[in-house]
N, C-alpha and C positions, 0 to 999 in steps of 0.2 A: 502423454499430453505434450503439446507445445504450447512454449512460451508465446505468448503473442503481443505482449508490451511490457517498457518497461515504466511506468507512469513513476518523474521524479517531480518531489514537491520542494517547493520553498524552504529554509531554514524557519523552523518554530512556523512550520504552515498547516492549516489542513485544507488550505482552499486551491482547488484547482483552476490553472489560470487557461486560456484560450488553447495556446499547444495541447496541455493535454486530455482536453475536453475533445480535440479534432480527434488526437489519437482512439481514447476510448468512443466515441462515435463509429469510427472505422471498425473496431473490431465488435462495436454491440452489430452493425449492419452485418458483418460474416457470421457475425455467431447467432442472428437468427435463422440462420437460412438451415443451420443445424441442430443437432440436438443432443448434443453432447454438453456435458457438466462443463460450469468457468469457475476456473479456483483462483481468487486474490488471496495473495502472501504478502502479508506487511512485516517492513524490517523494523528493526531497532536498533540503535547502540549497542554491543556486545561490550566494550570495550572501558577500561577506565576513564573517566575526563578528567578535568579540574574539579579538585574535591577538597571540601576541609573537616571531613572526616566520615567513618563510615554510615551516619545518617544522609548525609548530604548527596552521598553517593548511591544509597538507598532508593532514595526519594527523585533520584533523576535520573535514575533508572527507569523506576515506578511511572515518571509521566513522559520517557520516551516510549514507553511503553504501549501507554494510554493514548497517546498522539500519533502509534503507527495504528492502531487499531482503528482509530475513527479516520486515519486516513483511509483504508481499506472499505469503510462505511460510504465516503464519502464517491471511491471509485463505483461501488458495488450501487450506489444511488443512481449514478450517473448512467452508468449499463443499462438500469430498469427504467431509467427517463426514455432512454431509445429504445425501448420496445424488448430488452432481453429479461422472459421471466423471473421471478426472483427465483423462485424453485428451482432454476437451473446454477446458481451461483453461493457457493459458499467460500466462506470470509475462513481461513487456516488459522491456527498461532501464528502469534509473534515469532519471526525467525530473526535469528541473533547475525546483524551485519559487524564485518570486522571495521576499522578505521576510525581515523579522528574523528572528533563531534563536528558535527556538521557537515563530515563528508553526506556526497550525492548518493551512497551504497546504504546509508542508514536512511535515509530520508524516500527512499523507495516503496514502490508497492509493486509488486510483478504480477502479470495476467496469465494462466494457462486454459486455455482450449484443452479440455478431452475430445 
């Protein structure tokens, strides 16, 4: 499989803004013309942040968690707006990104083409 985009979102976002609604457009157009599987991978935080103890850290874990998944919803909606079936796309685990909070490597969701 290849990567075919790398869709980064806002800090604390899940809405995608004009850039990468072009991008994903572009790649729902290629990837109908095929028919191979689209697999979105949403990151997360792997990493410690500012914490004041291990619930806190828990729980912000918990809803980086929760906010890369619906970001991968949200990419995966957009696919099927331009005409790519849903049966050809599945949404992976959360995959664990290294880096400060708020870095652009947590705040990802990556696209591969089978």
């Amino acid at each position: 499989s290849d990567r075919a985009a790398t869709i980064i979102f806002p800090d604390n976002s899940t809405r995608l803004g004009d850039a990468q609604k072009r991008q994903i457009r572009t790649i729902a157009l290629a990837a109908r013309q095929g028919q191979g599987a689209i697999r979105v991978v949403p990151y997360a935080t792997a990493g410690p942040g500012p914490s004041t103890g291990p619930r806190d850290e828990a729980s912000r874990r918990e809803a980086n968690r929760k906010r890369a998944q619906l970001r991968a919803q949200v990419v995966v909606a957009e696919l099927v707006r331009h005409g790519v079936p849903a049966g050809r796309v599945t949404i992976e685990p959360v995959a664990s990104a290294r880096g400060g909070s708020g870095a652009a490597a947590n705040r990802r969701v990556e696209i591969f083409v089978d």
